[in-house]
N, C-alpha and C positions, 0 to 999 in steps of 0.2 A: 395750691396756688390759686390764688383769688383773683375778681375781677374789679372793676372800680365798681362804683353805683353808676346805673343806668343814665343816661342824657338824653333831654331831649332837643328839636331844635331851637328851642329858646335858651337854655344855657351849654350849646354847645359854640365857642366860640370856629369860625373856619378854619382849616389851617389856612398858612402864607400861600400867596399866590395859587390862587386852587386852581385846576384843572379846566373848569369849566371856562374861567374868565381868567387866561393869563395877564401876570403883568404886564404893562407896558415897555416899561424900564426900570432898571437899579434903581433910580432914585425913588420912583414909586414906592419900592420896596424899604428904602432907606425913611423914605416919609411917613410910614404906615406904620414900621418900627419906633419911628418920635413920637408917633402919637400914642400911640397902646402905653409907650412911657409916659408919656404925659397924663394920660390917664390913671395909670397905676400910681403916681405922685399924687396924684388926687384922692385918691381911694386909701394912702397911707396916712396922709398928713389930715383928714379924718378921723382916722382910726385913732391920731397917733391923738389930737382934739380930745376924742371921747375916753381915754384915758388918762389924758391930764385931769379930767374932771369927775372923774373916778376917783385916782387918788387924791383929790384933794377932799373929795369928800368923806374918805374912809379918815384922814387926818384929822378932820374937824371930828368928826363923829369921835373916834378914839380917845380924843383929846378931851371932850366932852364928858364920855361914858368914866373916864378916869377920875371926872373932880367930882363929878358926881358921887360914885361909888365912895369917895374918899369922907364925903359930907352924909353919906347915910341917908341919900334921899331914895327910897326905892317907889317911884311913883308911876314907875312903866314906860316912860319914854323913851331912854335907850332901846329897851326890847322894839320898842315901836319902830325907833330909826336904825336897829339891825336889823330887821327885815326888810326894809326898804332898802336899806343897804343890800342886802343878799341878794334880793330882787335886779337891781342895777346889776352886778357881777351875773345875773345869771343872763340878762338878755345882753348885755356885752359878749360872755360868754358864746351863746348861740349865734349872736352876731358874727365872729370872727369863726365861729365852726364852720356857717355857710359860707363865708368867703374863703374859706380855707378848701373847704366840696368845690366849689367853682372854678377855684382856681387851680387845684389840680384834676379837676375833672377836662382840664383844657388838651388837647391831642399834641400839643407842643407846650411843655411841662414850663420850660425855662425860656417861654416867648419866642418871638421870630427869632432866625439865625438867619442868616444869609446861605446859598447855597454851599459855598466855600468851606463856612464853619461846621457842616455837617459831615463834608468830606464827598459832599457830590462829586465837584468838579476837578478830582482826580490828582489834588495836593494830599500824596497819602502820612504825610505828616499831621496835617490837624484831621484828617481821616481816621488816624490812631488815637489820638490825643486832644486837641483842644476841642473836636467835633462832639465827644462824647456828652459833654454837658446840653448838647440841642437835639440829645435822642430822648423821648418818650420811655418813662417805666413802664406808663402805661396808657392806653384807647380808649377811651369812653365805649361804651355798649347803649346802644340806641337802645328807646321805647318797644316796647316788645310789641306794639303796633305797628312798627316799621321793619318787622320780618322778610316783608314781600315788596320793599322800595325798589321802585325804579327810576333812577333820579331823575333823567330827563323825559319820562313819560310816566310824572305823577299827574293826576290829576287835582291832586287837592292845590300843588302849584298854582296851577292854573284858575281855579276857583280863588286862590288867595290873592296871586298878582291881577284878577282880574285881564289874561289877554284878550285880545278884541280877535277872533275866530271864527272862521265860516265852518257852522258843524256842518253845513250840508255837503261841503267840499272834503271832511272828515282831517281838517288842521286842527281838532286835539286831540286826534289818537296819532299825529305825528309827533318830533321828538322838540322839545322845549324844555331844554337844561336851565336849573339854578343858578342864578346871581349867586355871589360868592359867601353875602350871606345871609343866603338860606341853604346854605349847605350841610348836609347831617354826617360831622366830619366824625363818626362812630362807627361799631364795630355790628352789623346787624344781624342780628340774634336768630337764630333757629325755632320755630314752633316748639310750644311744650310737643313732650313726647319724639320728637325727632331722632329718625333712625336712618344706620347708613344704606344708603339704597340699596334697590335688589339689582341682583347683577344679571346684564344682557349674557342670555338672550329672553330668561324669564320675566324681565322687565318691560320687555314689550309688550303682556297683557296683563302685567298686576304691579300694581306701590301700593306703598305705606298708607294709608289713609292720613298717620299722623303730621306727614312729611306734606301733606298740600290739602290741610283740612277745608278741602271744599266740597259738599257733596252736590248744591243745589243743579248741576249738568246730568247729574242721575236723574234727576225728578225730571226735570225740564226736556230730556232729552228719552226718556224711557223706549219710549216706543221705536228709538229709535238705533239703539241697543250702543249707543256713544259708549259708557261705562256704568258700571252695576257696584252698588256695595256690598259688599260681603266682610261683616265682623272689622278686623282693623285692616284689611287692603278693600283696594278700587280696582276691580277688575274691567278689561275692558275687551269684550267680544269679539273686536272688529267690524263693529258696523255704524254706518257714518247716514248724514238726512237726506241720501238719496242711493244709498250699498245698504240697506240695514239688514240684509243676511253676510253680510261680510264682505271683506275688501278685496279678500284675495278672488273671488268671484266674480266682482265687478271688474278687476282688474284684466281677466281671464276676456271678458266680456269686450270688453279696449281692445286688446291685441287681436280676439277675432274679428272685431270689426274692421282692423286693418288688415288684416289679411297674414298675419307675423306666423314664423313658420312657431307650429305647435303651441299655439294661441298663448305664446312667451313674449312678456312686453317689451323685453329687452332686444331683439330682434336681432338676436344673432350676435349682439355686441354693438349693434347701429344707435340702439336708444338707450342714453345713460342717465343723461340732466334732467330732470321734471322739477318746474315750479309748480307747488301746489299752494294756490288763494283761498284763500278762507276754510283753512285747511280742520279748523273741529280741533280735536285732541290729535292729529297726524295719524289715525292707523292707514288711512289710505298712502302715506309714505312709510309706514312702519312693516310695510305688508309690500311695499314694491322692491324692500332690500333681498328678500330671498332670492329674487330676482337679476343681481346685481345690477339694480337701478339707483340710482341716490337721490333722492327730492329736498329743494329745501323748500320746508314747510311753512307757510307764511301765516301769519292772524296779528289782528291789533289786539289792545288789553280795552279792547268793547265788553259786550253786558255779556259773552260769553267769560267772563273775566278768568284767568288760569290756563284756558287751554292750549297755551304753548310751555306754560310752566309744568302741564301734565305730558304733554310732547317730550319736554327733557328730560324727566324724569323717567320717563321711558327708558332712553336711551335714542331717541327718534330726531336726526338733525331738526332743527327749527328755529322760527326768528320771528322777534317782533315786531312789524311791519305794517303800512297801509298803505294802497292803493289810493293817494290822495293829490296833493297838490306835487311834491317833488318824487323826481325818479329813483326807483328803487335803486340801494348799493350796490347792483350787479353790472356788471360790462355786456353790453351787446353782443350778439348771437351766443348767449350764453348757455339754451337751453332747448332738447330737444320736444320737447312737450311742456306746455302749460296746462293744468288741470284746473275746474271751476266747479264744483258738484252744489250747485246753491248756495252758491255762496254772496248771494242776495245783493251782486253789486252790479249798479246802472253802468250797464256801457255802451249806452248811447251821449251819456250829459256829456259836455264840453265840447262838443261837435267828436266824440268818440278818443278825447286824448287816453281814457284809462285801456282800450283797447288796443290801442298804439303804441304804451307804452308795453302791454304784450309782443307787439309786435317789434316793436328793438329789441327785448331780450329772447326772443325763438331764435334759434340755426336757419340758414336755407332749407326750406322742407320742412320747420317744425310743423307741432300740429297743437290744434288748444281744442280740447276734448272740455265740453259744455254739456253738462246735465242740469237740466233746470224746464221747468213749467214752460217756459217760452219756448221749446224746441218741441214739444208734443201737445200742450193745453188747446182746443179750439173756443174759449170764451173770448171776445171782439179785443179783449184787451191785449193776452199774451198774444194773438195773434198780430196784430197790430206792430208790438215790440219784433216779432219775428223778420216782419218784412221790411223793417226799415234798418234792423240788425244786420239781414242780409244783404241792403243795400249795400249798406255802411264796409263789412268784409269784402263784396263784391270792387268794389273802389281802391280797396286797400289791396287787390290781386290775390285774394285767400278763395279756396276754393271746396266746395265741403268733398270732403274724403271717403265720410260714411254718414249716415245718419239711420239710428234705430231705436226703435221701443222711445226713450225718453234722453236719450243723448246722439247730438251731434257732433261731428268732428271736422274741424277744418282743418287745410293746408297750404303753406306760403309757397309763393313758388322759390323754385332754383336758383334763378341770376334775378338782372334787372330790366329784363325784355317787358313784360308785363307794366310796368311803373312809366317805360320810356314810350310805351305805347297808345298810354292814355291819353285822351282828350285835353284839350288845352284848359286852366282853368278847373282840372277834376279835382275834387276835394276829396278827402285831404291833400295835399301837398308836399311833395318830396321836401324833407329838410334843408336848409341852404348848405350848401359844399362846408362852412367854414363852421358848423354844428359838430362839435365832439361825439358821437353816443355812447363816449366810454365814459365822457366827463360826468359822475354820480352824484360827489359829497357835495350836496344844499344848492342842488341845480333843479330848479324847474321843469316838469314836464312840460313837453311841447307835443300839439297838435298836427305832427309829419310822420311823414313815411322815411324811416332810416332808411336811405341804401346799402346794398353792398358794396364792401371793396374791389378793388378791381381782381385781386387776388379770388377772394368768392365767387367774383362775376365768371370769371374766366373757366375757376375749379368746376363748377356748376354746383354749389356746394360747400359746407367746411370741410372738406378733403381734409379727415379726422380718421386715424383707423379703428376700429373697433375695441371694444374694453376687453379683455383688459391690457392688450396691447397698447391702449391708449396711453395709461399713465403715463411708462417711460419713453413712448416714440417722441421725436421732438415734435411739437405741433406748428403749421405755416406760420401764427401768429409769431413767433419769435422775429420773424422781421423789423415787427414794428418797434422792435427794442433794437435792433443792430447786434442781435445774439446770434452767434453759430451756434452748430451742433456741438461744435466742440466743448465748450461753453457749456449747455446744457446737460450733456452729457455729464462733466466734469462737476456741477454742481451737485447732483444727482449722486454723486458718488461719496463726493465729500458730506455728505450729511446724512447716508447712508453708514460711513463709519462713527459720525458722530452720534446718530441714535444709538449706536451699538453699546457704543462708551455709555451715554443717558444711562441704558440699560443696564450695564455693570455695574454702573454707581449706585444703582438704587439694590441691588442686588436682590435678597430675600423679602426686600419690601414690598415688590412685585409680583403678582400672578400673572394669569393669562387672564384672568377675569377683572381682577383689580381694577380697572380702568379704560371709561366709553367715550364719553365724551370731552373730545381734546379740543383746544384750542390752540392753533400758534398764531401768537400777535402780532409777526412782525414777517410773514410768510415769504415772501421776495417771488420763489416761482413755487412754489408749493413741496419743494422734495423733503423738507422735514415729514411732510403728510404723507409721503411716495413711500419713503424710508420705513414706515408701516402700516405695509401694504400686507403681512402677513399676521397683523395680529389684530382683531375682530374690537376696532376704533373705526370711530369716524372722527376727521378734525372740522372744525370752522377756523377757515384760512382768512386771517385780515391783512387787509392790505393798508398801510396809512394812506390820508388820504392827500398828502405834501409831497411824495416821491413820484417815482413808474410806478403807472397802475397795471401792473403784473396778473393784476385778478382776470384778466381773459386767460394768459396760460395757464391758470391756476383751474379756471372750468374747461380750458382745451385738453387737460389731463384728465377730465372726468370727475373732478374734487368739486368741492364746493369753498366757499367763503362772502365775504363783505369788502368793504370799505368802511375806514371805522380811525376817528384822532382819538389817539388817546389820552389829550387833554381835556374830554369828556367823557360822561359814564358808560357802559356798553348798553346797547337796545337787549337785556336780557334779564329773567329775575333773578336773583341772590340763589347760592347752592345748584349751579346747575351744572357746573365743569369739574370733570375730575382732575385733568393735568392742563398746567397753562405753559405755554413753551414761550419765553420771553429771553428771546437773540436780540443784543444792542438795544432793549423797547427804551429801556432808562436813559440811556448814551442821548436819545434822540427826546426824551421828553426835557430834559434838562438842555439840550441844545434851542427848542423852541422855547425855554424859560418856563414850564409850566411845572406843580409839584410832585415829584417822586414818591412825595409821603401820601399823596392823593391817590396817588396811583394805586400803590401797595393795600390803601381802605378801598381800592376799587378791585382789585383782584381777591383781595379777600372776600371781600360781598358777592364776588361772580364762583369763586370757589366751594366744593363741597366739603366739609369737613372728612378729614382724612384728604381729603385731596392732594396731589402734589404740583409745585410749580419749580419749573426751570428757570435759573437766572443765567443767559451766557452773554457777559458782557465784560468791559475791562476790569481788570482786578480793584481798581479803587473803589469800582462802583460795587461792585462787589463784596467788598467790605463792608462800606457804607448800609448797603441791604441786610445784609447778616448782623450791624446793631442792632435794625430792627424789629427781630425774629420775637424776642420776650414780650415787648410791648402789643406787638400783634395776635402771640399766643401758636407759633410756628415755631416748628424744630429745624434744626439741621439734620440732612440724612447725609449728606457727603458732599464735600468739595474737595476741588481739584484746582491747581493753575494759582494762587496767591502766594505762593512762596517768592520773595525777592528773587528774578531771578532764572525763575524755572521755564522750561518748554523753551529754551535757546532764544530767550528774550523777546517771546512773545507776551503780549499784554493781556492775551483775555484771558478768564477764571469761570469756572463754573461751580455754582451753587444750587442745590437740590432739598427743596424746602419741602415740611408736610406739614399742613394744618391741623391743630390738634381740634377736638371735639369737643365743647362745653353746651352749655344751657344752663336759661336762665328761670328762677322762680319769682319769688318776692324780694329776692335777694340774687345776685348772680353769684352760680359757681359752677368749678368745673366738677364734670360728671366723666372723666374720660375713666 
């Protein structure tokens, strides 16, 4: 089974309504289809031009070569005006080859279709039938340079539309998605050599070299024992630019300085959440999970470029992200530690918002653990940075916890005595009352101090109990949704049986090792990620960013996740997820008008070959997906729930897809 030839973004046309920039309206959609016609009428009656005048010249000519020959003149001209003739047939020829490559090199073979005709929108009659002519045989396969696309945190983008951006505020390593066309609506390709990853838990110090051919973090970082090559893997020691005998040592070195019984970071089950900034290649998170701590690992796609695509490759949560102009996608007090190991960012600029916005996402009591020259260096400068550092936390009611060798550690306090006690006029300034701190997706940081809730104030605390009890206790936060226990409880259960099923279905297809890193897209309170809790995954929990932002219960259970439409690409590289769990994503991306087909190119560029994805959504839509499993190059492994009918007239279906493995040379084909 073959693949098309390769596209680039110049003759990849979009699909409809792309993700990135939905339509407005039907009729948008109805205008944009008159035109593409109108175009294509133009492009035929061309065509259809250079063929009249084609055959009119083979007639003449024919006609010609006829009297001729009959009169016995053999003087050469014919031969002369046959080859000129042959000549004409051949660049026609080629003419119409290329437009014939183009035009089916398009991701929608047979032009727009409205959502309807595809059988999106749940008429499972042209779902069976008339929809089939607006399914793709086949996906274009991007430039084998666009292996490692990130669509909205390309930088060539951004050099090409020319944005107007303050690097010193670091707004191009944030996210700035495609116009619709410049979109690379293709399938993107694998490194030559690509191999399926190594399975956690040896993945946490060795890959493929082939799988992230980048070495230059070797060289640049030697001394500092980041990762080592060795023949075809990237081994990586554990040591990071300010741990470089190892993490787990440094870590050891943390928990003594706090005083944790049996110098364990986890502290009994007290410490679970760690945000780690400028996190390197993550072993300093890779190395806290023995621990049962969970960190998500943070780095932009700066000059360290890869280092969170070798994080995932790992097997090591991680995200890419920057500490810039808008607030991270996490909900407030979402974490009991912040970690900083040089990770070379000012936080004093903006009158201290980038430290403040640490300070929204710590617990009461977190702690942000700083390693860096400015906590031990006495040259006029880092000293300098220290004491106005200290001011700055001093203000903000942080108080240092420990301080040794070359790292400091600070602590927030419990309620909001400290905040209401300050001087009139103290800067920074409590947030105004009517300040969301949960509000994340494309909201501006602000220069305030988030308070606590009165629920915090009062707890002296998240009155959170300890992991791993934490996952299934309900947590206080359910208030803020009007959810009981019961509730909770009951969700919890329900998708505890529903994993199980997952599991059945896949049957022999699964190991225990098979699969680390999970994603569910559409997470609500997190118990798809609860539900497995005994088999050695981590998920990234998304929450969209249009409903309940649920993503605080979601890190009140000890999990982790974002905030994330997926009418946009994900802030992740290509090949990095083994299982994508997708409950109702579709139902809801077709209800905002944005495209399904977009979607399915966007989960497959975030999936690892062999990967598997779950579809649980209504059986139409469901259907719908399952056309287009050929075109994308995915199997069915089992489905359940489409029969007319079935499950005592319940509507949803489950589909259990696996991406099959190809690569591309001079030519694409599959190598499965």
């Amino acid at each position: 089974m073959g693949f098309p030839d390769k596209c680039s973004k110049s003759n990849t046309p979009p699909l409809p309504h792309s993700p990135l920039q939905p339509l407005n309206s039907k009729n948008e959609l109805i205008e944009r289809e008159r035109e593409r016609g109108r175009r294509a009428f133009v492009r035929v009656s061309a065509l259809c031009a250079i063929l009249c005048l084609v055959v009119s010249q083979l007639h003449y000519l024919g006609g010609e070569c006829v009297a001729k020959m009959a009169r016995a003149r053999a003087d050469g001209n014919p031969r002369k005006r046959l080859v000129t003739t042959v000549l004409v047939l051949v660049i026609v020829g080629a003419f119409f080859y290329l437009y014939s490559r183009n035009s089916g090199s398009s991701s929608i073979e047979q032009g727009i279709k409205s959502l309807k005709d595809v059988g999106w929108k749940g008429d499972e009659s042209s779902s069976i039938t008339e929809g089939d002519s607006a399914i793709p045989k086949t996906i274009p396969v991007c430039d084998d340079r666009l292996s490692e696309l990130i669509p909205c945190l390309d930088r060539n983008l951004i050099y090409q539309t020319r944005l107007k951006l303050d690097l010193t505020l670091m707004e191009h390593y944030e996210r700035h998605c495609p116009m619709p066309e410049r979109r690379y609506n293709c399938l993107i390709p694998p490194p030559p050599g690509y191999k399926i990853p190594m399975k956690w838990p040896k993945s946490r110090d060795q890959v493929w070299k082939a799988n992230i051919p980048h070495t230059h973090l070797a060289t640049e970082k030697s001394d500092q024992n980041w990762m080592v090559v060795k023949g075809e893997k990237i081994v990586f020691p554990g040591g990071g630019t300010h741990f470089h005998y190892g993490a787990d040592k440094y870590i050891a070195s943390i928990a003594n300085m706090l005083n944790f019984p049996n110098n364990i970071i986890n502290n009994e089950g007290r410490l679970r959440n760690v945000l780690d900034v400028g996190c390197g290649v993550a072993s300093f998170g890779g190395y806290l999970l023995s621990s049962n701590v969970i960190a998500m690992s943070l780095a932009p796609n700066d000059v360290h470029e890869n280092q969170i695509q070798f994080a995932l490759e790992r097997g090591i949560p991680a995200y890419l992200g920057v500490l810039g102009t808008k607030r991270l996608p996490y909900p407030s007090r979402s974490f009991e530690l912040a970690h900083c190991s040089r990770c070379r960012i000012d936080w004093l600029q903006r009158d201290g918002i980038l430290l403040l916005e640490l300070d929204r996402l710590l617990r009461p009591g977190g702690y942000f653990a700083y390693s860096s020259p400015e906590a031990y260096a006495q040259d006029e400068e880092d000293r300098r940075i220290w004491r106005e550092m200290s001011d700055l936390v001093g203000r903000m009611c942080w108080k240092v916890a420990a301080k040794k060798n070359q790292t400091v550690i600070w602590v927030k306090p419990l309620t909001n005595d400290c905040y209401l006690k300050r001087a009139p006029d103290t800067q920074p300034p409590l947030c105004k009352s009517d300040d969301d701190p949960d509000a994340v997706w494309g909201v501006n940081m602000k220069a305030c101090i988030s308070r606590y809730s009165d629920q915090m104030h009062k707890a002296r605390g998240s009155d959170l109990v300890p992991w791993p009890a934490r996952l299934t206790a309900p947590p206080p936060r359910l208030a803020d949704f009007n959810y009981s226990t019961e509730m909770f409880e009951k969700d919890s259960e329900v998708w505890q049986r529903q994993v199980d099923n997952y599991w059945t279905m896949l049957g022999n297809k699964i190991k225990p090792d098979t699969v680390r890193n999970v994603m569910d897209m559409k997470a609500n309170l997190g118990s798809f990620a609860a539900a497995l809790k005994n088999k050695d995954v981590w998920v990234m929990n998304v929450v969209p960013e249009n409903g309940p932002n649920t993503l605080k219960i979601i890190y009140d259970r000890g999990l982790l996740g974002t905030v994330h439409n997926w009418c946009e690409a994900f802030s992740t590289y290509p090949r990095t997820y083994d299982l994508l769990h997708a409950w109702t994503i579709f139902s809801d991306i077709i209800d905002k008008e944005c495209s399904p087909e977009d979607l399915l190119i966007e989960m497959d560029r975030i999936l690892r070959p062999k990967g598997f994805i779950i579809v649980n959504d209504k059986r139409s839509v469901v259907l719908s997906v399952k056309k287009f499993l050929p075109a994308l190059h995915w199997q069915a492994v089992a489905i359940s729930g489409v029969e007319q009918g079935s499950d005592q007239g319940k509507d949803d279906a489950v589909l259990i897809i696996q991406k099959k493995i190809w690569l591309t040379s001079e030519s694409v084909r599959v190598s499965e």
